[in-house]
VEXDO-11108 format. One record per residue (C-alpha): residue number from 0; residue in one letter; x, y, z negated. Coordinates in Angstrom, 2 decimals, always signed. Each point is the difference from the previous one (the first is absolute). Layout:
BEGIN
@seq: NUM | type: a | X: X | Y: Y | Z: Z
...
//
This chain:
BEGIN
@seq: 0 | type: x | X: -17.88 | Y: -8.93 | Z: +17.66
@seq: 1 | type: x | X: +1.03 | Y: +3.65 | Z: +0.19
@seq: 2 | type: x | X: -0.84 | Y: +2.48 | Z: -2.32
@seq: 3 | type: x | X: -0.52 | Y: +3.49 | Z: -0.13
@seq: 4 | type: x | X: +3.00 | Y: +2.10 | Z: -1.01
@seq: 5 | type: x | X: -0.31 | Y: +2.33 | Z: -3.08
@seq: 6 | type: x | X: +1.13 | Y: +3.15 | Z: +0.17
@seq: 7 | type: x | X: -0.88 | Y: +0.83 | Z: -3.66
@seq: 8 | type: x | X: +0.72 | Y: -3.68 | Z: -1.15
@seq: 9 | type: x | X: +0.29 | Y: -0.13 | Z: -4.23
@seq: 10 | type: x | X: +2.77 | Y: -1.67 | Z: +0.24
@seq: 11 | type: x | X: +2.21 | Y: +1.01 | Z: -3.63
@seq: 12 | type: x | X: +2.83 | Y: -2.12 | Z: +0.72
@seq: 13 | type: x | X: +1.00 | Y: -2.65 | Z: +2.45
@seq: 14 | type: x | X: +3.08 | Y: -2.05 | Z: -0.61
@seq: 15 | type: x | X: +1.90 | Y: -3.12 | Z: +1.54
@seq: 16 | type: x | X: +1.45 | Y: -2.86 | Z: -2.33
@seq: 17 | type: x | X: +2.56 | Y: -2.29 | Z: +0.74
@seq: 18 | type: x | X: +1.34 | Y: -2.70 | Z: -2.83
@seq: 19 | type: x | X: +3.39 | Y: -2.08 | Z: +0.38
@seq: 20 | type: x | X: +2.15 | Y: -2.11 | Z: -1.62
@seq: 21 | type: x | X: +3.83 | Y: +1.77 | Z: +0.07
@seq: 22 | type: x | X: +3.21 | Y: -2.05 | Z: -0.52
@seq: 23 | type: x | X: +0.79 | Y: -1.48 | Z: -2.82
@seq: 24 | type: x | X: +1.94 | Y: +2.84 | Z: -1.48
@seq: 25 | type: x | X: -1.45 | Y: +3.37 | Z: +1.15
@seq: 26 | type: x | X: +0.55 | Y: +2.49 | Z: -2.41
@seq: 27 | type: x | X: -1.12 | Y: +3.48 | Z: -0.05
@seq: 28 | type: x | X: +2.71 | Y: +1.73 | Z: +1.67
@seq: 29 | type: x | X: -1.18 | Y: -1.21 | Z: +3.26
@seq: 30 | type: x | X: -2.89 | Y: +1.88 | Z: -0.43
@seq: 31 | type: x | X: +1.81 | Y: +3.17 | Z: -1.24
@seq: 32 | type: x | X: +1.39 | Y: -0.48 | Z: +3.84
@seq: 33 | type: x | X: -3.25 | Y: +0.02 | Z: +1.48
@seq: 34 | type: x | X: -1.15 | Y: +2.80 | Z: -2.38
@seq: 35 | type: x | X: +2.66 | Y: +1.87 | Z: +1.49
@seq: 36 | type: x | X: -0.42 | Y: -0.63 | Z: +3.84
@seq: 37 | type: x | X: -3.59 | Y: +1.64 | Z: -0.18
@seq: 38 | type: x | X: +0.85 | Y: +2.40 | Z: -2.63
@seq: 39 | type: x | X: -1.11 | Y: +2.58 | Z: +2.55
@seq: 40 | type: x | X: -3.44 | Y: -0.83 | Z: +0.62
@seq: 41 | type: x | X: -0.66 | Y: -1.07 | Z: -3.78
@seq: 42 | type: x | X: +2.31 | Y: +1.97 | Z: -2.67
@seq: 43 | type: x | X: -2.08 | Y: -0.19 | Z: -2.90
@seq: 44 | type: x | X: +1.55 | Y: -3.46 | Z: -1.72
@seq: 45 | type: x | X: -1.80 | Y: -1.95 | Z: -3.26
@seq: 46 | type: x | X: +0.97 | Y: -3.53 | Z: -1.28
@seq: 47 | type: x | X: -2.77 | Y: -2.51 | Z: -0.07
@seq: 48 | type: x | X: +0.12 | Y: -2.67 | Z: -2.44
@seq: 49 | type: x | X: -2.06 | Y: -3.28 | Z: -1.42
@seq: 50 | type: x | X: -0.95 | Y: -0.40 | Z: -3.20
@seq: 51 | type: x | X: -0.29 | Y: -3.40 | Z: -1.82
@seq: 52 | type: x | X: -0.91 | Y: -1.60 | Z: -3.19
@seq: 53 | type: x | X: -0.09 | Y: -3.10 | Z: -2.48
@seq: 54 | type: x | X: -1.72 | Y: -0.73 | Z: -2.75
@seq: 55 | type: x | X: +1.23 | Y: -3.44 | Z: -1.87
@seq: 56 | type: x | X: -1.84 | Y: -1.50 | Z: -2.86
@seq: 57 | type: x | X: +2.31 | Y: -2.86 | Z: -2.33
@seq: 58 | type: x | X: -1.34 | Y: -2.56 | Z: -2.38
@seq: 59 | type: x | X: +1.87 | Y: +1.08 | Z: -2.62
@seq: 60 | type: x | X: -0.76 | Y: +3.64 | Z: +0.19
@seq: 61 | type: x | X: -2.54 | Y: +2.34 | Z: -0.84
@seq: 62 | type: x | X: -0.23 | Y: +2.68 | Z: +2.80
@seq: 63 | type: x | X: +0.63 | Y: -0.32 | Z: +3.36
@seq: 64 | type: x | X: +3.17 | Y: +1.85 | Z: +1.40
@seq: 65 | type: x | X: +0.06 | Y: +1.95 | Z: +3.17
@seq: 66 | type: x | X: +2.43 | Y: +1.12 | Z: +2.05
@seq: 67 | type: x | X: -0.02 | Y: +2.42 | Z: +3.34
@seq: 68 | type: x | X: +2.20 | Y: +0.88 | Z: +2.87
@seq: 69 | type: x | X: +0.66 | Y: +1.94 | Z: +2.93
@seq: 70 | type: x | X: +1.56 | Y: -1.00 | Z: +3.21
@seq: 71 | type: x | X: +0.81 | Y: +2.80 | Z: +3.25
@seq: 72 | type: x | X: -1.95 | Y: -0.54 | Z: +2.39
@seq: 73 | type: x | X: +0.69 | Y: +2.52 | Z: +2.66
@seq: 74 | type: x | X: -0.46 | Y: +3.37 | Z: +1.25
@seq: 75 | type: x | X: -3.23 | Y: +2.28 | Z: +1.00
@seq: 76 | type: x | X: +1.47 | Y: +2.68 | Z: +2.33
@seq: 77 | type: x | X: -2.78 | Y: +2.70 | Z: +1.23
@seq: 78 | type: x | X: +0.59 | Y: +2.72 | Z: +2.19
@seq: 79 | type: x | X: -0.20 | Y: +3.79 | Z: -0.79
@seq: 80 | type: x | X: -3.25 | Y: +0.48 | Z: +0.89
@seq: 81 | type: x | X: -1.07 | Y: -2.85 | Z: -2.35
@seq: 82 | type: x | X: -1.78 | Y: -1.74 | Z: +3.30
@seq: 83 | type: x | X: +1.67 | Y: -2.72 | Z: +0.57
@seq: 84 | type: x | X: +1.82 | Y: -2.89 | Z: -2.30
@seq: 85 | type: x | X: +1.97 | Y: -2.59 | Z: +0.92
@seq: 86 | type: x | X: +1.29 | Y: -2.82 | Z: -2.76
@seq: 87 | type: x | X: +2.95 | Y: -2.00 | Z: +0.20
@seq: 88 | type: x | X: -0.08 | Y: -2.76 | Z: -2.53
@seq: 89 | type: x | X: +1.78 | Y: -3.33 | Z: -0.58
@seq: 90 | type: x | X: -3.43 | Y: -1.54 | Z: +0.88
@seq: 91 | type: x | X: -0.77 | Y: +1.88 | Z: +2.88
@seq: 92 | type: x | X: -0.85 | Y: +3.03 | Z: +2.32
@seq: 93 | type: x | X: -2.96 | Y: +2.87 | Z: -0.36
@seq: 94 | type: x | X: -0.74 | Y: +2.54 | Z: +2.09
@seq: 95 | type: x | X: -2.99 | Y: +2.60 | Z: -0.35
@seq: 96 | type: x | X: -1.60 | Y: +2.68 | Z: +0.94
@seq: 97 | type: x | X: -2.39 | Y: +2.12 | Z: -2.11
@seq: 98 | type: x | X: -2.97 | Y: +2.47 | Z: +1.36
@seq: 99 | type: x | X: +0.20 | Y: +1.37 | Z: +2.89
@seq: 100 | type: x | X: +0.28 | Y: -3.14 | Z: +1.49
@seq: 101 | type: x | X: +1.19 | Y: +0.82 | Z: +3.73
@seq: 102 | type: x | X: -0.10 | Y: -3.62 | Z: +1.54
@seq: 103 | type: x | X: +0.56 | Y: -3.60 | Z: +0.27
@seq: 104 | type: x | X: +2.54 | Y: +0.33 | Z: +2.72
@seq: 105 | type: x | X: +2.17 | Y: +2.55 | Z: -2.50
@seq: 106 | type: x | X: -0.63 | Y: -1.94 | Z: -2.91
@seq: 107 | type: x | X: +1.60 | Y: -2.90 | Z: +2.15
@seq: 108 | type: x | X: +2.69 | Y: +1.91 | Z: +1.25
@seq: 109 | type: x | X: +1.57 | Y: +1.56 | Z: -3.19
@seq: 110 | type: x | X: -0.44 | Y: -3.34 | Z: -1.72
@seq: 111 | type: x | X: +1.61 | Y: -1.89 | Z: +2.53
@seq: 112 | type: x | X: +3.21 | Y: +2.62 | Z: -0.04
@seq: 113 | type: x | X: +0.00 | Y: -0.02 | Z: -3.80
@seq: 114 | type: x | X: -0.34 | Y: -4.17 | Z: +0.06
@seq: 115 | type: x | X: +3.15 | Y: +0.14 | Z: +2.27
@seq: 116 | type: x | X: +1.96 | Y: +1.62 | Z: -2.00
@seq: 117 | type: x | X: -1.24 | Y: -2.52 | Z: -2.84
@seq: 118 | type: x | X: +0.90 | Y: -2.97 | Z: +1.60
@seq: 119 | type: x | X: +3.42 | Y: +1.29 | Z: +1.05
@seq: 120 | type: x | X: +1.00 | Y: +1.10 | Z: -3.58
@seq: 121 | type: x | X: -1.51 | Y: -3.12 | Z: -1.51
@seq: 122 | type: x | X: -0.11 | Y: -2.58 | Z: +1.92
@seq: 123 | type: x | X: -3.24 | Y: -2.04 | Z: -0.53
@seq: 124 | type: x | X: +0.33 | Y: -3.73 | Z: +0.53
@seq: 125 | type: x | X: -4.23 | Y: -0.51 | Z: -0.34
@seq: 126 | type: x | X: -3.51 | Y: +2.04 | Z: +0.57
@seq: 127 | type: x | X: -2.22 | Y: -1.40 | Z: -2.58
@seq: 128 | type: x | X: -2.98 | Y: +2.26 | Z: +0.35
@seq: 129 | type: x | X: -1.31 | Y: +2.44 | Z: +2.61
@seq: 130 | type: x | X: -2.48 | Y: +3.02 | Z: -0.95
@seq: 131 | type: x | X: -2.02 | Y: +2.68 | Z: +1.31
@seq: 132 | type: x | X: -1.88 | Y: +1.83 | Z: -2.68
@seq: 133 | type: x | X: -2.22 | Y: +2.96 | Z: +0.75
@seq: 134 | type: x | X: -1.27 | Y: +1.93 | Z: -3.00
@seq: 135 | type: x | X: -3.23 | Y: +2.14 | Z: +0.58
@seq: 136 | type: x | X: -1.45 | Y: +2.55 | Z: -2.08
@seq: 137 | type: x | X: -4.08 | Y: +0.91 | Z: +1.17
@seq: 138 | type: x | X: -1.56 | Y: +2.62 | Z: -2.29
@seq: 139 | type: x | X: -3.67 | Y: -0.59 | Z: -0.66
@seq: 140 | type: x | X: -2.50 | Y: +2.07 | Z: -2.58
@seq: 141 | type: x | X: -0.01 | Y: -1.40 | Z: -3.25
@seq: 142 | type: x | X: -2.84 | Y: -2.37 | Z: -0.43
@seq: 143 | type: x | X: -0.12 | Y: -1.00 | Z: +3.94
@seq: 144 | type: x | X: -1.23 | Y: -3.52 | Z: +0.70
@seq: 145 | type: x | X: +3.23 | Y: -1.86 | Z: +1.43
@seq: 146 | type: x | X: -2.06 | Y: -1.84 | Z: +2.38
@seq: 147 | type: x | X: -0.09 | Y: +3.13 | Z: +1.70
@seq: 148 | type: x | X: +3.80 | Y: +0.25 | Z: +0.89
@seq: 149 | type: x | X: +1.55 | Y: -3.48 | Z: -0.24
@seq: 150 | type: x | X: -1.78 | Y: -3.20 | Z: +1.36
@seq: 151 | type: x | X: +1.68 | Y: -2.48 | Z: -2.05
@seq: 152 | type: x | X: -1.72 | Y: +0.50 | Z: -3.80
@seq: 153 | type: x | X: -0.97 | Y: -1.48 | Z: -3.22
@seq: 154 | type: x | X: -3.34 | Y: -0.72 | Z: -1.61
@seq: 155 | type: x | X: -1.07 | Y: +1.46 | Z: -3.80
@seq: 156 | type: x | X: -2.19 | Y: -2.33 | Z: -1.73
@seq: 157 | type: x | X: -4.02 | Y: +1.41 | Z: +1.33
@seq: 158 | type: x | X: -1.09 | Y: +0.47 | Z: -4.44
@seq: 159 | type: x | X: +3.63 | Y: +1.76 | Z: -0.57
@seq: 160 | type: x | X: +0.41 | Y: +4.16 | Z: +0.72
@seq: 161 | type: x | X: +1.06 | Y: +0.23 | Z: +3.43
@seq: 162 | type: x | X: +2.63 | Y: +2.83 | Z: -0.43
@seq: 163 | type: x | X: +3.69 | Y: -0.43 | Z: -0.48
@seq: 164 | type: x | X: +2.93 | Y: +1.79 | Z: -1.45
@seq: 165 | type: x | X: +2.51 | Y: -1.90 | Z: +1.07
@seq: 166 | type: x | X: +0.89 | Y: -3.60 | Z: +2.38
@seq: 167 | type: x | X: +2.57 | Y: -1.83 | Z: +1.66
@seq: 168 | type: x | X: -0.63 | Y: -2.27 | Z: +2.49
@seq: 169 | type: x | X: +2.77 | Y: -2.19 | Z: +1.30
@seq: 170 | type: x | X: -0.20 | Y: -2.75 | Z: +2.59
@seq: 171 | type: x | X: +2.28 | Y: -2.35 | Z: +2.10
@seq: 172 | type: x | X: -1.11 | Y: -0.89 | Z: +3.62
@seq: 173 | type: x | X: +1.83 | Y: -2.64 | Z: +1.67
@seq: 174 | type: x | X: +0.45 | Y: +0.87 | Z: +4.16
@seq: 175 | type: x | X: +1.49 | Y: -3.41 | Z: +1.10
@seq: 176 | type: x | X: -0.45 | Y: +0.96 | Z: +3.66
@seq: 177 | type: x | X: +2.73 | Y: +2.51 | Z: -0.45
@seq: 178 | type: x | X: +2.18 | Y: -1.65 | Z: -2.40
@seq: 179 | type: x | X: -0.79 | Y: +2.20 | Z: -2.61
@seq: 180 | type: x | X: -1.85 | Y: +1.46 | Z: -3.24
@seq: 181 | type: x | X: -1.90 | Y: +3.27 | Z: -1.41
@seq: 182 | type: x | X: -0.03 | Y: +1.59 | Z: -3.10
@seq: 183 | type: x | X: -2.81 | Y: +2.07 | Z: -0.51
@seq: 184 | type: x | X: -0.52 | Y: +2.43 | Z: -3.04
@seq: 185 | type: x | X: -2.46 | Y: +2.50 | Z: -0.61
@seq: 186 | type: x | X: +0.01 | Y: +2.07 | Z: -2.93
@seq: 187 | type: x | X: -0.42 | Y: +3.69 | Z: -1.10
@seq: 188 | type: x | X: +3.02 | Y: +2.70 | Z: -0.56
@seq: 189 | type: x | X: -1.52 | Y: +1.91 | Z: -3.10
@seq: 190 | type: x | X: +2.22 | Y: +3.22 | Z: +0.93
@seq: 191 | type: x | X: -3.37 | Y: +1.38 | Z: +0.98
@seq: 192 | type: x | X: -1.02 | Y: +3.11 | Z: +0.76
@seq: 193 | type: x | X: -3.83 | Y: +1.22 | Z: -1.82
@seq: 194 | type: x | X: -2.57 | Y: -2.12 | Z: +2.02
@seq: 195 | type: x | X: +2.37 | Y: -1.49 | Z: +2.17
@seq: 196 | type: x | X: +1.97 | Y: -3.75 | Z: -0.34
@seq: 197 | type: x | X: +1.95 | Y: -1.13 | Z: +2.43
@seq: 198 | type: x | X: -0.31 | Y: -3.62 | Z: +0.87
@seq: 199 | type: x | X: +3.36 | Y: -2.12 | Z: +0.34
@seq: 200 | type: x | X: -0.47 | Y: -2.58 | Z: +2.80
@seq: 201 | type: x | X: +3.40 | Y: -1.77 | Z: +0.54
@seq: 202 | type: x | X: +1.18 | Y: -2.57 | Z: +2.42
@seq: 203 | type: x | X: +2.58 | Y: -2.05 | Z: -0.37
@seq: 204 | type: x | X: +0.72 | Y: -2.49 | Z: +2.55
@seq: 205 | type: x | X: +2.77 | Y: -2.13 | Z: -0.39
@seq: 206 | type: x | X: +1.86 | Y: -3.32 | Z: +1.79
@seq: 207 | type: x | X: +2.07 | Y: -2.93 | Z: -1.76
@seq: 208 | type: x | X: +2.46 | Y: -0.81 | Z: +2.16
@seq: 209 | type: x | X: +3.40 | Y: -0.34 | Z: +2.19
@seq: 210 | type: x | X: -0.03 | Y: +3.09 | Z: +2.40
@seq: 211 | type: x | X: +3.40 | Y: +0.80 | Z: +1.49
@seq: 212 | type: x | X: +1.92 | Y: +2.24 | Z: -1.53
@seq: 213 | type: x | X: +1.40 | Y: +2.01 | Z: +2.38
@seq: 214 | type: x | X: -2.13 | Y: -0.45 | Z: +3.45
@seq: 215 | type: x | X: -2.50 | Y: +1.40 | Z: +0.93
@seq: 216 | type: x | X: -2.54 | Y: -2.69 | Z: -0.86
@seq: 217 | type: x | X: -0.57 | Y: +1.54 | Z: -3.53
@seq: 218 | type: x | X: -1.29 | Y: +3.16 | Z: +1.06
@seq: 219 | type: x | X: -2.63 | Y: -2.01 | Z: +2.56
@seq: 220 | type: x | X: -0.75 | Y: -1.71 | Z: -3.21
@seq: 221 | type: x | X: -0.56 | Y: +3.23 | Z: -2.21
@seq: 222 | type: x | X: -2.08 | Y: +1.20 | Z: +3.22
@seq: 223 | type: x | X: -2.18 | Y: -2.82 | Z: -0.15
@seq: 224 | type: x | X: -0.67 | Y: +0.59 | Z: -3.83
@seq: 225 | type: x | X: -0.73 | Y: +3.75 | Z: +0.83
@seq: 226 | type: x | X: -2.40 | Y: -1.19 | Z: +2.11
@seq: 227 | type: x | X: -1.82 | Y: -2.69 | Z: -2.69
@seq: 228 | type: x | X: +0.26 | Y: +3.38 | Z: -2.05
@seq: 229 | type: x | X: -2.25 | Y: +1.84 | Z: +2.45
@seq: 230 | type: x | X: -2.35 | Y: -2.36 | Z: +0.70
@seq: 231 | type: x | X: -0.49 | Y: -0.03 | Z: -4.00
@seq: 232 | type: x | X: -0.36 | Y: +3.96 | Z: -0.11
@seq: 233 | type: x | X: -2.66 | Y: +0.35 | Z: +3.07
@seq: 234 | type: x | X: -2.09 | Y: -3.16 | Z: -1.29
@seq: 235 | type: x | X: +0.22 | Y: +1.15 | Z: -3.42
@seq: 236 | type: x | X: -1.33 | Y: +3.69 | Z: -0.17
@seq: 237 | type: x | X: -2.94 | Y: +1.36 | Z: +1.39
@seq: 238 | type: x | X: -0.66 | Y: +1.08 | Z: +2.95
@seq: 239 | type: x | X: -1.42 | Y: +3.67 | Z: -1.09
@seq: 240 | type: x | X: +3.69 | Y: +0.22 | Z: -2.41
@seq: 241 | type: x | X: +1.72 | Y: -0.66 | Z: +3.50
@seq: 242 | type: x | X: -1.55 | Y: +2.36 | Z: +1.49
@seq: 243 | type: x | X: +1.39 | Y: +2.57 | Z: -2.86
@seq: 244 | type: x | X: +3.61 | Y: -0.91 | Z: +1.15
@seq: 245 | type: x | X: -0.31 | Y: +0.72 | Z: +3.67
//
């Protein structure tokens, strides 16, 4: 089904994920190389790491001990203009693009460049997981009746105060036709402004799965998911909003 395009979509970040398995043995200094070979396009550089921790109770003792640890992860390199990010980690590949949002076909085309460059410096040997993930932010009047911008909602007890401060609302839709999954999340940002709140709607559809590394079957994979991604949007928001983004 084809939708209308969006000239004023509120789109706040779109991003393609890719996780791997590397070599046994892949250390960080093959991702200094890749830092390097885009240094150009992205020369602001900051470690990423993961944080872990254990807490371990014995018979004999009174208090449980705890210990912690931190493990290098990878890189987040962003460009000078602070709109777009690409990651290079030992787990995987990110690539994003923050408001404006020009377009699916550049989004596809820097992040396929950037991927090549990834797979040449590191040499994945698996693609675990695929992702598209579209972040939206829609500012309604504080105090607005959802129902009148999203069509997918939740229900307050009738005897309770129908207002709310605050909710998350998180669910997982299963699209076995195309081979794949949704996660939907809709929230509010509270970096609002007077009688404004802007309403987080994000998207994040995702495949398990084999894809090819390096052909070009992955990216008529990740288009497929952009297009799950769509139909969620346009089914999802009302057709008044839609008409806001035109």
């Amino acid at each position: 089904m084809p939708y209308p395009h969006l000239r004023r979509a509120p789109i706040s970040e779109a991003l393609i994920d890719i996780q791997v398995d590397l070599p046994d043995g892949s250390e960080r200094d093959l991702l200094d190389g890749f830092c390097q070979a885009i240094e150009d396009r992205y020369p602001i550089k900051k470690e990423q790491h993961e944080f872990s921790g254990q807490f371990k109770m014995e018979i004999e003792q009174s208090q449980p001990t705890a210990t912690a640890s931190k493990r290098f992860s990878g890189y987040l390199l962003t460009s000078q203009d602070g709109l777009e990010v690409a990651q290079g980690r030992l787990d995987g590949f990110t690539y994003s693009r923050l408001c404006p949002y020009q377009s699916w076909e550049e989004l596809q085309e820097e992040a396929k460049r950037v991927w090549e460059v990834y797979i040449d410096c590191l040499r994945p040997i698996l693609i675990k997981r695929i992702a598209v993930r579209y972040i939206n932010k829609i500012v309604i009047p504080v105090g607005s009746d959802l129902r009148d911008y999203l069509a997918t909602n939740f229900d307050i007890a009738q005897n309770l105060p129908q207002s709310i401060a605050d909710f998350l609302l998180r669910i997982v839709i299963p699209f076995p036709d195309e081979g794949c999954s949704a996660i939907i999340t809709q929230t509010f940002d509270h970096a609002s402004e007077k009688d404004q709140m802007p309403l987080i709607f994000d998207i994040d559809v995702f495949q398990v799965g084999e894809p090819s590394i390096a052909s070009a079957t992955l990216w008529e994979q990740l288009g497929r998911l952009r297009s799950v991604k769509n139909r969620i949007f346009f089914e999802s928001i009302e057709d008044k909003v839609i008409e806001e983004f035109k």
